[in-house]
C-alpha positions as CSV (number, residue, x, y, z in Angstrom):
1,X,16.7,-53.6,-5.8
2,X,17.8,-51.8,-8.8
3,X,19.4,-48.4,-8.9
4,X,16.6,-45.9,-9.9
5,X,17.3,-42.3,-11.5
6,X,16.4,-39.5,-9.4
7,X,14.1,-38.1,-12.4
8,X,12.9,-41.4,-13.4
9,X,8.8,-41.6,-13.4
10,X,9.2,-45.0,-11.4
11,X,10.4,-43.4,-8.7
12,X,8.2,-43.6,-5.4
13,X,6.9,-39.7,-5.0
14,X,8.7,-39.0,-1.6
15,X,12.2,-40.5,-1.9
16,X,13.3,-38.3,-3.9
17,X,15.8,-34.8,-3.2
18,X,12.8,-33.4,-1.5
19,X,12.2,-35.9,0.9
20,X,16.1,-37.0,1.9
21,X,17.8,-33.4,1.5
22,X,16.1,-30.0,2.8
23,X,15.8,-28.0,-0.1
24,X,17.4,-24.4,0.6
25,X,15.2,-21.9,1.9
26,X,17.1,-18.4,1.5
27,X,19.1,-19.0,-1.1
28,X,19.0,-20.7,-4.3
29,X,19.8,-24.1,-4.6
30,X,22.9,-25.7,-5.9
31,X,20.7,-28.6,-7.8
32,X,17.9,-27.8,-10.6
33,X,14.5,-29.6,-9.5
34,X,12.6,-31.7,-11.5
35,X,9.0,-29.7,-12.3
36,X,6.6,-32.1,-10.7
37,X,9.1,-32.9,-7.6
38,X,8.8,-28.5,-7.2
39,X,5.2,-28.2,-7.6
40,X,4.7,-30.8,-5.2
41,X,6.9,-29.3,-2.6
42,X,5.5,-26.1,-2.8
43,X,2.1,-27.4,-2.7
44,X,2.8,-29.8,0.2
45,X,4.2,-26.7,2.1
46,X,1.1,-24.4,1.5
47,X,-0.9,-27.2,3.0
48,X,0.3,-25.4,6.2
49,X,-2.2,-22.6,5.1
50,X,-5.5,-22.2,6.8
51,X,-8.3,-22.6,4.2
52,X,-9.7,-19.3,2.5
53,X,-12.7,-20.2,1.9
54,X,-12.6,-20.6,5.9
55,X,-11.0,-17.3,6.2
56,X,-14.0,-15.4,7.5
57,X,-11.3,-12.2,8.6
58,X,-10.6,-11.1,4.9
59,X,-13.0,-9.2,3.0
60,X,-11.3,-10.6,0.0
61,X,-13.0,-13.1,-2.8
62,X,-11.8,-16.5,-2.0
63,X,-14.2,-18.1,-4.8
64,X,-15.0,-17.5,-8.9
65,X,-17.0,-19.5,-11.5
66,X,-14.8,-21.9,-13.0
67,X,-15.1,-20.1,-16.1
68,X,-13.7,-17.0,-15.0
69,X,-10.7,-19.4,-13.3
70,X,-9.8,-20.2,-16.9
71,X,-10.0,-16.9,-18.6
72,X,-7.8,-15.5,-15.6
73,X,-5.5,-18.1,-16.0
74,X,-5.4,-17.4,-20.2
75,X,-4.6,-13.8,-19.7
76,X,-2.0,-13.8,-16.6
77,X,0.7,-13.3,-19.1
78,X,-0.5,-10.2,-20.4
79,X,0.9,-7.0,-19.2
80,X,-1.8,-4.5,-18.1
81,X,0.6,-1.6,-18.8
82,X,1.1,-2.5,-22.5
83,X,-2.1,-0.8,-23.9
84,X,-1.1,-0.5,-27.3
85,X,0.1,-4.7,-27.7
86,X,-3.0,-5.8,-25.7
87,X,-5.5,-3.3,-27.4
88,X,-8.3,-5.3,-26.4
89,X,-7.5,-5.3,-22.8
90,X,-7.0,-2.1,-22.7
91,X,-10.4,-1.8,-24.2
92,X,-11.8,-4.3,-21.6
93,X,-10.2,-1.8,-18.1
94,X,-12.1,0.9,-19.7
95,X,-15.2,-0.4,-20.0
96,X,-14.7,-2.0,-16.4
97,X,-14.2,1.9,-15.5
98,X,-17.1,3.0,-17.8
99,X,-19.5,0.6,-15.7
100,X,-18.2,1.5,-12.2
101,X,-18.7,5.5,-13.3
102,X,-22.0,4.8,-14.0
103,X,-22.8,2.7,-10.9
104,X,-21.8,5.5,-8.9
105,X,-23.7,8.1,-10.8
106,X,-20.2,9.9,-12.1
107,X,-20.8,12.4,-14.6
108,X,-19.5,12.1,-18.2
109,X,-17.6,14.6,-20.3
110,X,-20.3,14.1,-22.9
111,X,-23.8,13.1,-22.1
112,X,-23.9,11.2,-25.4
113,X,-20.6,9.5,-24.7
114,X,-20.4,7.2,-21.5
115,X,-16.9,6.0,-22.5
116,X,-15.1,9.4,-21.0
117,X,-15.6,8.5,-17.4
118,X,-12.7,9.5,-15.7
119,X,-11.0,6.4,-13.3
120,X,-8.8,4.0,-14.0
121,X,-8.1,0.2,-12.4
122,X,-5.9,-0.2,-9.5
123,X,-3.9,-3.2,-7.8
124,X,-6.6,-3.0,-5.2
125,X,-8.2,0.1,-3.1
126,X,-4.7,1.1,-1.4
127,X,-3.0,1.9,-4.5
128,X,-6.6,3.9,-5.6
129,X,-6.9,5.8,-2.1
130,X,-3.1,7.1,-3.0
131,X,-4.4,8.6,-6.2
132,X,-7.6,10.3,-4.7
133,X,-5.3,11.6,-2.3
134,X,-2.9,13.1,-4.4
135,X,-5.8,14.2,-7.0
136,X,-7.2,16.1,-3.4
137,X,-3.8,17.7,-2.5
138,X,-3.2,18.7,-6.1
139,X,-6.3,20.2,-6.1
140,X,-6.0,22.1,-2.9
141,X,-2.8,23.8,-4.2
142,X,-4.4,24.9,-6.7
143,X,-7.3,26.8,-4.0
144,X,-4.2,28.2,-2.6
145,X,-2.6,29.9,-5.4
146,X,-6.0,31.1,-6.7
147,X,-6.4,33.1,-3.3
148,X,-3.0,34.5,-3.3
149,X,-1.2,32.1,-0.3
150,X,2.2,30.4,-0.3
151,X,0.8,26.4,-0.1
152,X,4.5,25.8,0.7
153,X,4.3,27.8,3.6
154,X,1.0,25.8,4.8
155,X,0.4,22.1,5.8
156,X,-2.2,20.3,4.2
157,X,-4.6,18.0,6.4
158,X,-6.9,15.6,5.9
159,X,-9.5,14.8,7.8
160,X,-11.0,10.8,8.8
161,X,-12.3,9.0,11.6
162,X,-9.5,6.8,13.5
163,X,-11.5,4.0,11.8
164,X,-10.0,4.7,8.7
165,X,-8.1,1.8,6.8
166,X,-4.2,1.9,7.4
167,X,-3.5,2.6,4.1
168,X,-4.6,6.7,4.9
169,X,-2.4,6.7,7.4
170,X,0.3,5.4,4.7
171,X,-0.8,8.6,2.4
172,X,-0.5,11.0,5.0
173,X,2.6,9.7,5.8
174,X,4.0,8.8,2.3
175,X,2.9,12.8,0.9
176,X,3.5,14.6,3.7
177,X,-0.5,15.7,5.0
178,X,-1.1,15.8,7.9
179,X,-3.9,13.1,9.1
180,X,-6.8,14.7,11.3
181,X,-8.4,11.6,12.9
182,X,-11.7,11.8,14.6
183,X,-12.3,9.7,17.7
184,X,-14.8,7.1,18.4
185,X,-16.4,5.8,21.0
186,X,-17.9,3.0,22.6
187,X,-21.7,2.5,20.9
188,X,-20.5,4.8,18.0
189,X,-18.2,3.4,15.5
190,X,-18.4,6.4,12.7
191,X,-17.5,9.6,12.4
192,X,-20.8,12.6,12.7
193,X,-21.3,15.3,10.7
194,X,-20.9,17.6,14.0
195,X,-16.9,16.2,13.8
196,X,-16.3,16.9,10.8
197,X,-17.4,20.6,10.3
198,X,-15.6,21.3,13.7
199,X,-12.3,19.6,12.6
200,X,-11.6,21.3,9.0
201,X,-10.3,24.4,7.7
202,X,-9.0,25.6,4.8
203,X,-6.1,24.1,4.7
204,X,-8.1,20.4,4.6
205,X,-7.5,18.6,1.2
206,X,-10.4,16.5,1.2
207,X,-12.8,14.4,4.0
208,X,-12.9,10.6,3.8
209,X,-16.2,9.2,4.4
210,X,-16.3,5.2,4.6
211,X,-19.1,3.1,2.9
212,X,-19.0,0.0,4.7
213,X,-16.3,0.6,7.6
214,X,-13.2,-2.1,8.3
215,X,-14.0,-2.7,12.1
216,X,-17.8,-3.4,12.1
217,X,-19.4,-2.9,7.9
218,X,-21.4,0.0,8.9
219,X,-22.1,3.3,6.6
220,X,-20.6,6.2,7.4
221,X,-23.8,9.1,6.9
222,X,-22.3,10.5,3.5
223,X,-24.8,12.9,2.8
224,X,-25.2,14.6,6.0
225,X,-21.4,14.6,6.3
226,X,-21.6,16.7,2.8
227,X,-24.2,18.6,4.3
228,X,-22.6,19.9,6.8
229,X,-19.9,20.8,4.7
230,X,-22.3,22.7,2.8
231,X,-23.4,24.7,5.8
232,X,-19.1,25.0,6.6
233,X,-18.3,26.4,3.0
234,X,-22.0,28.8,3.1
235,X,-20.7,30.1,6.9
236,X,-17.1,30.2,6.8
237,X,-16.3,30.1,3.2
238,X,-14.4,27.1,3.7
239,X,-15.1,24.7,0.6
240,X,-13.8,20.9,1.4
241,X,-14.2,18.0,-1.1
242,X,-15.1,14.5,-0.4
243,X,-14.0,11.3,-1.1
244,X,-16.3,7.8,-0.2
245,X,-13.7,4.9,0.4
246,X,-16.2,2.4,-0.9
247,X,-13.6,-0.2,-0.8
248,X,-15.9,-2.8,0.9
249,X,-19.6,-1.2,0.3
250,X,-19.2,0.5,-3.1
251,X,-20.2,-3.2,-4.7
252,X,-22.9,-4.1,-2.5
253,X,-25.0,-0.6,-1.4
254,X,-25.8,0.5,-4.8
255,X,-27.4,-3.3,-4.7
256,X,-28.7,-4.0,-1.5
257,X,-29.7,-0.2,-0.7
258,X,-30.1,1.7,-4.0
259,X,-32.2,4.6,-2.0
260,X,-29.3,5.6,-0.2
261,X,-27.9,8.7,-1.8
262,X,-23.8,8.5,-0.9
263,X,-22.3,8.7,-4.5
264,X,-21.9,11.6,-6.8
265,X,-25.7,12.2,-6.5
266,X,-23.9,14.1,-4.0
267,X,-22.2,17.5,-5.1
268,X,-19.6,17.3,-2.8
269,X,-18.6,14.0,-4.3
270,X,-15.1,14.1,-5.5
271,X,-14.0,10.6,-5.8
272,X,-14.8,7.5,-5.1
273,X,-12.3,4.1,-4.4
274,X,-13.5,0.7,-5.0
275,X,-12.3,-2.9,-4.2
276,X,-13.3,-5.2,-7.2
277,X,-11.5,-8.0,-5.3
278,X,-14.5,-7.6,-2.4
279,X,-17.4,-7.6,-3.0
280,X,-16.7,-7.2,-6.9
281,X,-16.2,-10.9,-6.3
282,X,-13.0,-11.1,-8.2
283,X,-9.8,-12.5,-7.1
284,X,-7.5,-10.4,-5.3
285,X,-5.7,-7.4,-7.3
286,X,-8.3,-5.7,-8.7
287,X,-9.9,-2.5,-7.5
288,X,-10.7,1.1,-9.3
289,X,-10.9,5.0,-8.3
290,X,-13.4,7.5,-10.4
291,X,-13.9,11.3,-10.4
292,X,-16.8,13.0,-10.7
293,X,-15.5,14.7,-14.0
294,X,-12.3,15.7,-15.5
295,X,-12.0,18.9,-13.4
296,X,-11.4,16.5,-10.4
297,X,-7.9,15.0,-11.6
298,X,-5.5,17.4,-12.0
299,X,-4.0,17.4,-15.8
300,X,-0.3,17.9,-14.2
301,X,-0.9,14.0,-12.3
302,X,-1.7,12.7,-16.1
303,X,1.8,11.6,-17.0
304,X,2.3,10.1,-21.3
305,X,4.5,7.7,-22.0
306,X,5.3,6.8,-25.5
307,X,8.1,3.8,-25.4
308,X,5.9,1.0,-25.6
309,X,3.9,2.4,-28.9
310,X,1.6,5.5,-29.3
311,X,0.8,8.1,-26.9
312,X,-0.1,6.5,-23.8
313,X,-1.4,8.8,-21.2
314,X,-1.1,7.5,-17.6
315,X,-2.0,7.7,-13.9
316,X,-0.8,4.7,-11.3
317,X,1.5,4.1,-8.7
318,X,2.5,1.2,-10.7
319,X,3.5,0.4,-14.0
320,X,3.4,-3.5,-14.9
321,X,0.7,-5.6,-13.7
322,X,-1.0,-8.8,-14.6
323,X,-4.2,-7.5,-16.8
324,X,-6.5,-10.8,-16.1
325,X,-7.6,-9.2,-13.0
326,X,-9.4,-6.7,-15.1
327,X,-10.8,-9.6,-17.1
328,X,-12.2,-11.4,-14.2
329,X,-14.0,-8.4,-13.3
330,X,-15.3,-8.0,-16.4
331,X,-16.2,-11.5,-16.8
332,X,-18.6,-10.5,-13.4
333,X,-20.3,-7.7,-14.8
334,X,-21.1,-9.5,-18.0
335,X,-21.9,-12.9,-16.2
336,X,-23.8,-11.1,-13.2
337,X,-25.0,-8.0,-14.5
338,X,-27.1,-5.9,-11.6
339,X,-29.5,-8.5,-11.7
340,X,-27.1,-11.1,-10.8
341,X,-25.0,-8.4,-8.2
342,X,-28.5,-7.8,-6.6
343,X,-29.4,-11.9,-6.1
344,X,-25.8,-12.1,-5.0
345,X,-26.0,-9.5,-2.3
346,X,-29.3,-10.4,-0.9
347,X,-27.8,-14.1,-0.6
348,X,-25.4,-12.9,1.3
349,X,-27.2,-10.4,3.5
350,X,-29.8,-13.1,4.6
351,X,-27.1,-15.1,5.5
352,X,-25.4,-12.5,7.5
353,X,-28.5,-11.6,9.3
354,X,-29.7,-15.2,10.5
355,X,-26.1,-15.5,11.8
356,X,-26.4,-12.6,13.6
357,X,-29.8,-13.1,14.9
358,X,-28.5,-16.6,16.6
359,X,-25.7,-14.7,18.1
360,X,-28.2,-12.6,20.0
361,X,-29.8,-15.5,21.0
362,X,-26.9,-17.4,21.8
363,X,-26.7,-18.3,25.7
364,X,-23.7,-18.3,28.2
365,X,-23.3,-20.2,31.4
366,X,-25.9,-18.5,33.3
367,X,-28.4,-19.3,30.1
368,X,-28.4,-15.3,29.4
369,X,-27.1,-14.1,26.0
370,X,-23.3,-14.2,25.6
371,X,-22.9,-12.0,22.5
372,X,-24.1,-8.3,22.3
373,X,-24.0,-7.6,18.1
374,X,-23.0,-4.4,16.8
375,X,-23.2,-4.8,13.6
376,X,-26.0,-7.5,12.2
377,X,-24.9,-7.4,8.0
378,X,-27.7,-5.3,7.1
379,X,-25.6,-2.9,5.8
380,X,-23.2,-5.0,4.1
381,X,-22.9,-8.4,5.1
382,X,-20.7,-8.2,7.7
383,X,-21.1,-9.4,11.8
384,X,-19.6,-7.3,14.3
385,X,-20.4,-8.8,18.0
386,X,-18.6,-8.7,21.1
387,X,-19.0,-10.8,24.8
388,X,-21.3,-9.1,27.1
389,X,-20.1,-7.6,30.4
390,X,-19.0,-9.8,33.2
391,X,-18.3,-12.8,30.9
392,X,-14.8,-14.6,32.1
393,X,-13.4,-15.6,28.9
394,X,-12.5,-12.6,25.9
395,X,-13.0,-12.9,22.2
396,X,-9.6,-13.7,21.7
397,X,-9.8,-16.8,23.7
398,X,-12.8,-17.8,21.4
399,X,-10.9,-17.1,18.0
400,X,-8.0,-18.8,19.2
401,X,-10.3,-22.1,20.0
402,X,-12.2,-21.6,16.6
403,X,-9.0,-22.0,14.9
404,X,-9.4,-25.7,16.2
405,X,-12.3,-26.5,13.9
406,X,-10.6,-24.8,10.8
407,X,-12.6,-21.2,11.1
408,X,-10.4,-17.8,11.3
409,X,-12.5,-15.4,13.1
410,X,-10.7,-11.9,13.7
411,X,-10.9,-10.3,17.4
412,X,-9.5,-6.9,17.7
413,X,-9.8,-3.3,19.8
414,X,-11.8,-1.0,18.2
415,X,-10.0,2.3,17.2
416,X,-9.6,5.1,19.2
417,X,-11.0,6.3,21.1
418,X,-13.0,3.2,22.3
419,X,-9.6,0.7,22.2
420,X,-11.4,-0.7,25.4
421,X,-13.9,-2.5,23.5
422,X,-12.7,-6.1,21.9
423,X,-14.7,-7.2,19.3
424,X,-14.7,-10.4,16.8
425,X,-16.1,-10.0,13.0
426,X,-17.3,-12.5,10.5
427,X,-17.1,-11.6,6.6
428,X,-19.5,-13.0,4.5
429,X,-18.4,-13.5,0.9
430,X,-19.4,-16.0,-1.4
431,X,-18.6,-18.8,-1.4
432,X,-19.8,-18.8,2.2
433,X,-23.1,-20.5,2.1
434,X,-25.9,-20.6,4.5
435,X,-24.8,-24.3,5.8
436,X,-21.5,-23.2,6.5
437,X,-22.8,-20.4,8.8
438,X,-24.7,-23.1,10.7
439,X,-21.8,-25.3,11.0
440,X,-19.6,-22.1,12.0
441,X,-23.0,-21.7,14.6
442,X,-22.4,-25.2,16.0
443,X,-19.0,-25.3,16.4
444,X,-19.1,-21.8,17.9
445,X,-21.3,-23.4,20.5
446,X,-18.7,-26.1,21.5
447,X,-16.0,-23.6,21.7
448,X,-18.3,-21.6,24.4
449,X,-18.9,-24.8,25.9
450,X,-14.8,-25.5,26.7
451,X,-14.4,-21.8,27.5
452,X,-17.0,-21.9,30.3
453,X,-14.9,-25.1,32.1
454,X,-11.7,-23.3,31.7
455,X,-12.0,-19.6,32.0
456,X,-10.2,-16.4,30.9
457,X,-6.6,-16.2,28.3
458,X,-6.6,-20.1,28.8
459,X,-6.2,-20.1,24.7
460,X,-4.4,-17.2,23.7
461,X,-2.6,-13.6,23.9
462,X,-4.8,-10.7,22.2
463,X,-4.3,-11.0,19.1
464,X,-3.6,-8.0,15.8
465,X,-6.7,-6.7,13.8
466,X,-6.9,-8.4,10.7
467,X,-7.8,-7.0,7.9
């Protein structure tokens, strides 16, 4: 058989270097690759993945139109930073900020002139919670030296229900605040307005509500949290901002729910974070934080840079960053519009709900429901359920088995203080369509079927939340 060349086009695709040498895997290679033998054995390696689109832990968009694939895959190059050689998507973040401000009712620095909303796009809702943060704690210095007292002598707080997203706890931690976390407990997964007015004081930065909570979807009561606050500030003089992580609900409440009054409808509104890359529908890296006006963002947080061309003014954590995540969002505002959002959401809802309604129904071994749902996606569209008392098997020996038939269904603790209470949770994004949520129906069914011949932890160890 003839010699053939190692980079030769005749060669069969899996006797090559890949196949009859390992490739080094923490350090770099000796040899250069040929480009087609690498993408292949990345790609063969990534097989290893479970699917996304199965991935019913992550709140995260796991599908696009085609046509917003392309235009993402146009603009990667372009740095998001560079707002003076990329004028126009520069152009394109504001208006993405412009239309967010506006969803959430922010006010304007000029009736007339929509374009002054104050927010800008972040690499998802951690790196926006940071900057509400810091706005809060800026802002609460200021309170202090306005009533005479030493804010170096004092330590800030901020006060959240143990439900909060980790990243919080990363702020508190990061810029030195201490983090006031309110309890939960079983049959109550949100914070009350009773909790907060007892917890704060005026040394409290800010109180983070949650639209749309990790653990279960639901809504934190925004506005009788800010009323109580009122009734705090009227009674003890203490005046305490708040800020709505909207991260999974600020795309789908204003949509599904438009009577609810959470947003800066709200005096007590400071801020608001958002995750474009939930239910914004965009692919992950996207996500923005607005203020109610300018006198919300401290000036002294606005650093200008002027290196890259023109006086650049400036507030992130970080500085280079793709900008066609900012197109793909805009490519779903224009595409979807709040028609389109609204169709989406109610998709998605119904689906939720009839998944939710045969988990109530669903029957165990003695023919008597199995599941008890705590959340049923009419909030957002997410499915909180957990097994009913006396059942032998847990949820993490039914997410381990689901694995089996492709489906990542989370089972975690809830937060304190109801860690006692193990519950699994099923996202639905699109992408996941009503047939799927049957087939997920079915093959739960089979799994419940094995459990109830074997019994308890034959499958698995508890397993992490996943967020």
């Amino acid at each position: 058989m003839p010699n053939v060349s190692r980079h030769s086009s005749l060669a069969p695709a899996y006797t090559g270097r890949m196949s009859t040498a390992p490739v080094p895997a923490l350090r770099l290679p000796d040899e250069s690759m040929d480009p087609e033998l690498t993408y292949r054995y990345i790609h063969d390696e990534l097989m290893l993945d479970g699917s996304s689109r199965l991935n019913l832990a992550t709140f995260v968009t796991t599908w696009m139109d085609p046509e917003a694939d392309r235009l993402m895959a146009e603009t990667f190059d372009k740095n998001m930073i560079d707002k003076d050689e990329y004028p126009v998507t520069a152009a394109i973040e504001q208006r993405c900020v412009c239309m967010v401000a506006d969803l959430f009712h922010a006010e304007h620095l000029r009736d007339d002139d929509p374009s002054t909303a104050i927010g800008v796009s972040t690499v998802g809702s951690s790196e926006a919670v940071m900057l509400a943060g810091l706005a809060m704690k800026w802002r609460w210095r200021a309170r202090q030296e306005k009533a005479g007292r030493d804010w170096k002598a004092r330590t800030p707080n901020l006060v959240m229900g143990s439900n909060v997203q980790v990243v919080w706890e990363k702020f508190c931690r990061y810029f030195d605040v201490e983090a006031r976390y309110l309890p939960m407990e079983e049959g109550r997964y949100v914070i009350t307005p009773e909790q907060v007015a007892d917890a704060v004081d005026e040394d409290t930065i800010g109180v983070v509500a949650i639209l749309g909570t990790t653990y279960t979807g639901e809504l934190e009561p925004v506005g009788d949290i800010c009323a109580a606050l009122d009734t705090v500030a009227a009674e003890r003089g203490v005046d305490v901002p708040v800020h709505v992580d909207a991260a999974s609900g600020g795309f789908v409440v204003p949509f599904l729910h438009p009577d609810v009054v959470w947003d800066f409808r709200l005096p007590r509104v400071a801020s608001i974070n958002v995750s474009g890359h939930k239910y914004g529908l965009t692919y992950p890296g996207i996500g923005f934080v607005v203020w109610r006006n300018v006198e919300h963002l401290p000036e002294e947080l606005v650093f200008r840079v002027n290196y890259l061309g023109g006086d650049m003014p400036t507030f992130t954590l970080n500085f280079s960053r793709p900008g066609n995540q900012v197109v793909g969002q805009y490519y779903n505002f224009l595409r979807l519009g709040r028609e389109g959002y609204t169709q989406v959401m109610r998709s998605l809802s119904d689906t939720a709900q009839w998944l939710a309604r045969e988990l109530e129904g669903m029957p165990g071994p003695n023919g008597k429901p199995v599941f008890e749902v705590i959340s049923d996606g009419s909030a957002i569209p997410v499915v909180a359920f957990k097994l009913v008392e006396g059942t032998e098997y847990t949820v993490f020996d039914i997410s381990a088995l689901l694995r089996g038939y492709g489906w990542q269904v989370p089972a975690y603790t809830m937060p304190d203080n109801a860690s006692d209470v193990a519950v699994l949770r099923v996202v639905v994004r699109e992408g996941f369509s009503a047939n799927l949520a049957r087939a997920l129906r079915d093959d739960l069914l089979e799994v419940l079927g094995k459990l109830a011949k074997v019994g308890v932890g034959a499958f698995s160890d508890e397993q992490h939340f996943a967020h």
